[in-house]
C-alpha positions in Angstrom: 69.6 9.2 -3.8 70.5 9.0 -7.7 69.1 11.5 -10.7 70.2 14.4 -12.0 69.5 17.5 -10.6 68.9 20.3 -13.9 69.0 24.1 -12.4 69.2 25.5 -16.1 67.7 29.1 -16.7 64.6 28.2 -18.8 64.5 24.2 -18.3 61.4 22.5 -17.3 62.4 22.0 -13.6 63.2 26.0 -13.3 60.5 26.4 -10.2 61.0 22.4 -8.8 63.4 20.6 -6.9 63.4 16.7 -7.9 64.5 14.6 -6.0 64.1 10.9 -7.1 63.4 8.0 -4.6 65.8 4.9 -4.8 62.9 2.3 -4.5 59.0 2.9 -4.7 56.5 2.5 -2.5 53.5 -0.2 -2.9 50.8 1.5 -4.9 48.1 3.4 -3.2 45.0 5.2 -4.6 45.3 9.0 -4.2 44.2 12.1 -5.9 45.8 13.5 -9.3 46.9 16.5 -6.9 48.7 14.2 -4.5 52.4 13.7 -5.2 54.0 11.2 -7.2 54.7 8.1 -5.2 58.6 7.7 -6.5 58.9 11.7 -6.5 59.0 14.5 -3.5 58.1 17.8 -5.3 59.0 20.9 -3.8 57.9 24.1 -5.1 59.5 27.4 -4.7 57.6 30.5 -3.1 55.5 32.2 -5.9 53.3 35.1 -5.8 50.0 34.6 -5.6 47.4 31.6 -6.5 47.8 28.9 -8.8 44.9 29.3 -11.6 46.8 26.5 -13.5 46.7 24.1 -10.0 43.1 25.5 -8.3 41.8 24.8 -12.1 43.0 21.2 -12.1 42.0 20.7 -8.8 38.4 22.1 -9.7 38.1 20.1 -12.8 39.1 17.2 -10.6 36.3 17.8 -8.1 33.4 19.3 -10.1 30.9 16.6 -9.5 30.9 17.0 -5.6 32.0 20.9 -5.2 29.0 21.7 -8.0 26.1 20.6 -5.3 27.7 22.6 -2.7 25.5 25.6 -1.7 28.8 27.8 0.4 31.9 27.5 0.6 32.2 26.1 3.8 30.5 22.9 2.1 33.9 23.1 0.0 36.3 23.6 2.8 34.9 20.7 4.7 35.6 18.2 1.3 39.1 19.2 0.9 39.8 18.7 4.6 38.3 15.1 3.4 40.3 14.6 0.7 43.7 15.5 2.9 44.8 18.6 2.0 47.3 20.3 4.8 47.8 24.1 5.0 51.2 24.2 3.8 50.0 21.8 0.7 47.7 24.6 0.2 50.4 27.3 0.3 52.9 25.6 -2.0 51.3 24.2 -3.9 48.0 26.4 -5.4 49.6 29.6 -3.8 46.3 30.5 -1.6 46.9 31.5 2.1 44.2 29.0 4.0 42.1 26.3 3.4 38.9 28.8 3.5 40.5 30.9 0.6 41.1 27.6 -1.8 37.1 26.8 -0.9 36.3 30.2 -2.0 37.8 30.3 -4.9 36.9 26.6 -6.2 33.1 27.4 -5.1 33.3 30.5 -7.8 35.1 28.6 -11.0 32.7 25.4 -10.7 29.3 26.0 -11.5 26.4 25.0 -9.5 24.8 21.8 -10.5 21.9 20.2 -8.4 21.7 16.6 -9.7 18.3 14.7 -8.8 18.2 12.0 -6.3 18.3 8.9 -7.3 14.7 6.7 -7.7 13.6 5.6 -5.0 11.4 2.4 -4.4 8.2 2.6 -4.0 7.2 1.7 -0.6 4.0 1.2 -1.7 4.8 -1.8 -4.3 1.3 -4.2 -4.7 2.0 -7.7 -4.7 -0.2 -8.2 -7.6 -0.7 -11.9 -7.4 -2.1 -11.6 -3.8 -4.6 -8.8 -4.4 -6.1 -11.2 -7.7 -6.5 -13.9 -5.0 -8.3 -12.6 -2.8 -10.6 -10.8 -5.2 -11.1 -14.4 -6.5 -11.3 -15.2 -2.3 -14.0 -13.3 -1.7 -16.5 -15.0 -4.4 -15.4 -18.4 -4.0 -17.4 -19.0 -1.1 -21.1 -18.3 -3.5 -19.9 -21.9 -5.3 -21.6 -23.3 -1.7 -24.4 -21.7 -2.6 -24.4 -22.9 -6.7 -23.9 -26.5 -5.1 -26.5 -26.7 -2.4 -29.3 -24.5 -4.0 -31.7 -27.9 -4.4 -31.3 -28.9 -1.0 -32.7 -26.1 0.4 -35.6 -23.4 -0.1 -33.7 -20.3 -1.4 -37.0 -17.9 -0.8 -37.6 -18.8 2.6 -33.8 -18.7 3.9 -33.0 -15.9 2.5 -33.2 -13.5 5.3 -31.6 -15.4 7.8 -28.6 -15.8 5.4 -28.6 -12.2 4.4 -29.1 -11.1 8.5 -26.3 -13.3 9.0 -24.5 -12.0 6.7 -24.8 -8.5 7.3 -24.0 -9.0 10.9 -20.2 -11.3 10.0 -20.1 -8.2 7.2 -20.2 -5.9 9.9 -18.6 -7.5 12.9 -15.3 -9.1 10.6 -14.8 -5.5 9.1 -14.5 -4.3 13.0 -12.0 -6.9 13.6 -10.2 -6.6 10.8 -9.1 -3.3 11.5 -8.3 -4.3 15.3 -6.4 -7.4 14.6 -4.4 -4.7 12.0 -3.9 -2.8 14.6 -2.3 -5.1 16.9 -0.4 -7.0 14.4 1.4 -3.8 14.6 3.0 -4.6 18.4 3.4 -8.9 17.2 1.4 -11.9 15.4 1.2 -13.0 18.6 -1.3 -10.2 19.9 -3.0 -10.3 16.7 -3.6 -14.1 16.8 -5.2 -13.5 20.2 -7.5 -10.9 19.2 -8.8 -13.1 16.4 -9.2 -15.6 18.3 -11.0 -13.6 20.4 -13.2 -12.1 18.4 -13.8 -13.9 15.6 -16.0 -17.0 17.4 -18.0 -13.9 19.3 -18.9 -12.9 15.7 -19.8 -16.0 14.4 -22.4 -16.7 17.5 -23.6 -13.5 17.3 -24.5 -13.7 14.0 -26.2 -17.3 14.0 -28.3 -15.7 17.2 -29.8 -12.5 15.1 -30.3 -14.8 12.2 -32.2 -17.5 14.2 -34.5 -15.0 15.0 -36.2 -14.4 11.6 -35.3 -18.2 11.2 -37.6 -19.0 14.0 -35.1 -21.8 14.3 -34.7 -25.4 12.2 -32.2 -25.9 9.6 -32.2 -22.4 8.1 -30.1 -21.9 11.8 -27.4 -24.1 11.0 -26.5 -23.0 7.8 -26.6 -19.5 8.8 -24.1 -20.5 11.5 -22.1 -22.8 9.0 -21.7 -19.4 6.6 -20.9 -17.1 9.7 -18.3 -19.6 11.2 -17.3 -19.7 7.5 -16.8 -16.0 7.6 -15.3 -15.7 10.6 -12.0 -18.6 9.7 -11.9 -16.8 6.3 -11.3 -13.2 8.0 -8.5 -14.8 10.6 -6.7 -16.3 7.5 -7.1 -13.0 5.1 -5.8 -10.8 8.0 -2.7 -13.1 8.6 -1.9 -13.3 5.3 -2.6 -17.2 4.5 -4.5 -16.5 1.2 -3.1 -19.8 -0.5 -3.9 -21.7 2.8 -7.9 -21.2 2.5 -7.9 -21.4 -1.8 -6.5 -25.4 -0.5 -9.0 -25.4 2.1 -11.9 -23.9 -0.6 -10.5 -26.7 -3.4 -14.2 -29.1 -2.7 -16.3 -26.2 -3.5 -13.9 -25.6 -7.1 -14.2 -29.7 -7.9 -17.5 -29.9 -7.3 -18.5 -26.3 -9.3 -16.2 -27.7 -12.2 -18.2 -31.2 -12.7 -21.6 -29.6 -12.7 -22.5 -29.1 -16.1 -21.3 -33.1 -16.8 -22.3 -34.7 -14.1 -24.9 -34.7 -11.3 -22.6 -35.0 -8.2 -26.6 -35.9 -6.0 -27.4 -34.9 -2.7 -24.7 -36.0 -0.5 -21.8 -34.7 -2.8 -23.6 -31.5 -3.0 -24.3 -31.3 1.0 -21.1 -32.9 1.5 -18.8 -30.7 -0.6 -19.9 -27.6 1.3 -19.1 -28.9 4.4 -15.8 -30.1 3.9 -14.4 -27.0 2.3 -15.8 -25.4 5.9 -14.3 -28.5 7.9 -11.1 -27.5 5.9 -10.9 -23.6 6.5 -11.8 -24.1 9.9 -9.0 -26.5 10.9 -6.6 -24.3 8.6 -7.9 -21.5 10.5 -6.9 -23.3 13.6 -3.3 -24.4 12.6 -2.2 -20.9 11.5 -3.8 -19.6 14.6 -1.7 -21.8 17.2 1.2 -21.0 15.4 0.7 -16.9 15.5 0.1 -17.7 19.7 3.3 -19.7 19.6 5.5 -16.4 18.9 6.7 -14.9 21.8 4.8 -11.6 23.1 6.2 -8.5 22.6 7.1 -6.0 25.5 5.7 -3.5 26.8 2.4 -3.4 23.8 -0.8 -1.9 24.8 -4.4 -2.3 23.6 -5.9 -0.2 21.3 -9.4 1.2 22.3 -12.7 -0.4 21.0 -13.9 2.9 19.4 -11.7 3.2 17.1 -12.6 0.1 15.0 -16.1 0.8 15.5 -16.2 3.2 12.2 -14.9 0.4 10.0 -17.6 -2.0 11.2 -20.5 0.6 10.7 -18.6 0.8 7.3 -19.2 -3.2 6.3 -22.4 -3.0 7.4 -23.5 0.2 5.2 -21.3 -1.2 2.4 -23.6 -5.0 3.2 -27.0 -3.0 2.7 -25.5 -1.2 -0.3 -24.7 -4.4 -2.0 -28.0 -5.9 -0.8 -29.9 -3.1 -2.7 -28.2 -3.9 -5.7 -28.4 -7.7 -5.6 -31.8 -7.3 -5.3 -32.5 -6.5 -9.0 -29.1 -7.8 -10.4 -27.8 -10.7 -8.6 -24.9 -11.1 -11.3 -23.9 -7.9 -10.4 -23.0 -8.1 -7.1 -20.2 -11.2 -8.2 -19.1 -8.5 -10.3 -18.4 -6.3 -7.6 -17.2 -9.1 -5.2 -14.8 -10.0 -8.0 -13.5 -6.3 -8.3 -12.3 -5.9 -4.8 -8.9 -7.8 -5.2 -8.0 -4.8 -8.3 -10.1 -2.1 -5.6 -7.2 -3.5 -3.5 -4.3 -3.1 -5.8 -5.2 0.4 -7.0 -5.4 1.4 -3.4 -1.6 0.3 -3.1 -1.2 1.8 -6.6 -2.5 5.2 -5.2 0.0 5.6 -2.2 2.9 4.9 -4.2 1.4 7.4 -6.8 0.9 9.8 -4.2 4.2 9.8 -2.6 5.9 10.3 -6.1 4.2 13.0 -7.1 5.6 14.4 -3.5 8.6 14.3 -4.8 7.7 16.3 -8.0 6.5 19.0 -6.7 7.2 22.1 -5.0 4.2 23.9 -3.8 0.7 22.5 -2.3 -1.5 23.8 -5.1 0.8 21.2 -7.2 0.3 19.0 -5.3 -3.3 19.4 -5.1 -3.6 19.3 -9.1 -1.4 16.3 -9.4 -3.6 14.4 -6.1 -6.7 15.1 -8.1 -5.6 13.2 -11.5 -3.8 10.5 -9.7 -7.4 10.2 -7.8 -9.4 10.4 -11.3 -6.8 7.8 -13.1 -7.2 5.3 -10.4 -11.0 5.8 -10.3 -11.2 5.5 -13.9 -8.3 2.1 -13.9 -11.4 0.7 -11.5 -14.7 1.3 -13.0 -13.8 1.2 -16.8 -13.3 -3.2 -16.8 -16.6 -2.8 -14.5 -19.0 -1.5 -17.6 -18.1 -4.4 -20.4 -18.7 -6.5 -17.1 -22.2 -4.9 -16.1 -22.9 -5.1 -20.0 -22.2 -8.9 -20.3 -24.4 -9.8 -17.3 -27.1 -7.6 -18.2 -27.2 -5.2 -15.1 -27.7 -1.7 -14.8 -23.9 0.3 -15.3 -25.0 3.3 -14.1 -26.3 1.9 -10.9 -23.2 -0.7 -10.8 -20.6 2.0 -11.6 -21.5 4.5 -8.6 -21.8 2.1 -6.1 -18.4 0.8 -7.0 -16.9 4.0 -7.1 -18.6 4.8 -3.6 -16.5 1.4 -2.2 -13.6 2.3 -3.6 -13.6 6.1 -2.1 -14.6 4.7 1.1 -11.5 2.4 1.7 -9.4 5.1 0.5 -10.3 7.0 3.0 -10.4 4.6 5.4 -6.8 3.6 4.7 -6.0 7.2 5.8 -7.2 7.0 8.5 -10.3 9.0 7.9 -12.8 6.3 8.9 -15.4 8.2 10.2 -16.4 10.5 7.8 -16.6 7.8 5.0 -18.6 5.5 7.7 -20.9 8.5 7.8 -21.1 8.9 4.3 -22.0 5.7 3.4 -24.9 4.9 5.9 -26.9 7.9 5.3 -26.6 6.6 1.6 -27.6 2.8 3.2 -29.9 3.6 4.8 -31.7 6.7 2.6 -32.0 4.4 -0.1 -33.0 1.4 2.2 -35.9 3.8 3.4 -37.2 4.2 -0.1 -37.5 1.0 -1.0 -38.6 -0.7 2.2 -41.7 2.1 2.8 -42.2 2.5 -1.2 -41.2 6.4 -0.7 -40.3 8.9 -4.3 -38.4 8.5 -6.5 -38.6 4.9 -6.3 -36.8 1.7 -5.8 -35.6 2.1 -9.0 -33.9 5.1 -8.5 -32.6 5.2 -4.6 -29.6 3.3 -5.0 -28.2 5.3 -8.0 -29.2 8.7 -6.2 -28.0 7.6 -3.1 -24.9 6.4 -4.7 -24.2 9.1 -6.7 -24.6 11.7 -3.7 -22.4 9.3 -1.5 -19.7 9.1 -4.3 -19.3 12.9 -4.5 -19.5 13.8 -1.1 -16.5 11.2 -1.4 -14.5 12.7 -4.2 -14.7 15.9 -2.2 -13.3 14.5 1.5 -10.8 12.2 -0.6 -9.7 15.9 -2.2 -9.6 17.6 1.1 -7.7 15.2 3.2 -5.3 13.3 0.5 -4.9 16.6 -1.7 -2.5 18.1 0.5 1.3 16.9 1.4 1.0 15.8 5.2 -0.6 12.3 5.1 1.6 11.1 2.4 5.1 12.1 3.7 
């Protein structure tokens, strides 16, 4: 031990005893109350705390005792940070740790800092939703290609049976395969594979019936088996997979206003793009079944998928009503589902943020029923200038639109049924009116129907999504 040792009345060291350390210690992170590494402090008995020390000690710890709610919080940091009873004693002159908490909890104001942001879990992948908006009106390039090989009027309504029915039936499966990708790909895969052929047969039977058979039969089951690959490759995520399989149909539409590609390249175009997306389909299919099958998962029960395939198949009719007086309009709408997708993502995340803004449910309600007007508004306002350009009907255009979009909203809730029940009394009110000629006319049923379909809507999407529970 060397250093001098000052005891003078009035000096600097009149209440400590240094004593100085011969070598020092490696350095060590510790707390600006901790002792000197190279010096042992020792402080006489005083009377009474320590403002000077509890003050530096508070200023030291404001950040984490200023969240703290009691005292208790406090006590249990400074047992953290290492401080011993008799540290507490000599040092800031308080008699237990309890009565140091107390007193540090009354000098630092309370602060409540805001969480950081989180991410939102409900992040769109924007590039995927575009795609399979572009997707789902790819396919009509078939029809652009082959239209002089075949007698549009009198295949019609097999195609649009057909249709209706894969509409229908992949909707259904869809929402089952969802379900069951849940538990593993591998139970999903099977369930496609499963269901989608069933569909595709089923379909091409109904449709050979107004057919009365002959080749208005096979392409009616060329669309449907069509359908049924694209909805196994959509559901499993392979969107880039069937644009590569889809690439004939693109060639082929590109060179048309050049050049007159002649029968075969138009028949022959079609059919590869189908030859394509069915052996794609079959590829990423045997390699969902390779995946080893999860434990112990169960089947979900058919009813609850049934909802979401009445949905397609009101949602088919609608569309049919429409494309009735303005074909241009329904590749409009077709075009519009991959942003319908996005703003569906768009809303969740939406949604659970302005959960974490406010504190009472009538807020929440308020701030539910803008984010719901904004994203209706972010969907139908790029739809007008469209409906304008092509020369349809907005009003008629705009409500049906807003009557898809509500629907899946809801059904991404969960609430299938009601929006299911919405939308085929407006399918099949306005259906009625135009097939039996019945007031106010054809003219009018689809906008009516529509626009009583769109508020019923509005007021389910309000009542179930305007209050906290199915966002948290």
């Amino acid at each position: 031990m060397s250093g001098p040792i000052s005891l003078e009345p009035g000096g600097a060291e009149q209440d400590t005893l240094a004593i100085r350390l011969a070598g020092t210690r490696p350095p060590r992170r510790r707390p600006r109350w901790a002792l000197d590494d190279a010096t042992l402090a020792i402080r006489l008995p005083r009377s009474g705390p320590d403002d000077q020390a509890v003050s530096e000690l508070a200023a030291e710890l404001a950040d984490r005792i200023g969240p703290a709610v009691h005292p208790y919080e406090v006590a249990a940091l400074l047992e953290a940070e290492g401080l011993s009873a008799s540290l507490i004693n000599e040092r800031y002159g308080h008699p237990n740790l309890f009565s140091l908490a107390s007193a540090l909890f009354e000098r630092v104001p309370r602060t409540f800092p805001e969480p950081a942001p989180a991410a939102d879990p409900w992040r769109p992948d924007t590039v995927r939703c575009l795609l399979r908006g572009v997707l789902f009106a790819l396919p009509g390039l078939a029809y652009l290609l082959t239209a002089p090989l075949w007698d549009a009027g009198g295949y019609a309504p097999a195609l649009i049976v057909a249709g209706l029915l894969s509409w229908a039936w992949g909707q259904a499966l869809g929402h089952r395969a969802h379900l069951r990708l849940a538990a593993g790909r591998r139970e999903a895969g099977r369930t496609l594979l499963a269901g989608a052929p069933v569909g595709a047969v089923v379909a091409t039977g109904v449709a050979a019936l107004p057919a009365g058979g002959g080749p208005v039969t096979l392409v009616a089951a060329a669309q449907s088996a069509y359908l049924a690959a694209a909805g196994v490759l959509l559901v499993l995520g392979r969107e880039r997979l069937l644009l590569a399989a889809l690439s004939p149909l693109l060639g082929g539409a590109a060179v048309l206003p050049w050049w007159e590609p002649g029968p075969v390249a138009r028949a022959g175009l079609p059919l590869l793009a189908l030859l394509a997306t069915l052996a794609v389909t079959g590829w990423v299919l045997r390699g969902a079944l390779a995946v080893p099958a999860a434990a112990g998962s169960t089947r979900p029960r058919l009813l609850w998928s049934l909802p979401y395939g009445l949905f397609g198949l009101a949602a088919g009719v609608l569309v049919l009503l429409e494309g009735r007086e303005e074909p241009y309009a329904v590749i409009v709408l077709t075009l519009s589902m991959g942003p319908a997708e996005w703003l569906l993502y768009r809303y969740r995340g939406l949604s659970v943020a302005a959960l974490r803004a406010t504190a009472t449910p009538a807020g929440f309600l308020l701030r539910s029923a803008g984010i719901l007007g904004l994203c209706l508004f972010a969907y139908l306002a790029p739809l007008l200038p469209a409906a304008l350009f092509t020369g349809a009907d907005p009003v008629a255009l705009l409500l049906l639109a807003a009557v898809l979009w509500t629907a899946l909203l809801l059904q991404a809730f969960g609430a299938a049924w009601s929006s299911a029940g919405i939308c085929l009394t407006a399918a099949g009110g306005a259906g009625a009116v135009v097939l039996f000629r019945l007031p106010p006319g054809a003219a009018l049923a689809l906008p009516l129907g529509c626009g009583a379909a769109a508020l019923c809507l509005s007021a389910c999407a309000l009542w179930l999504l305007g209050r906290p529970a199915p966002h948290a």
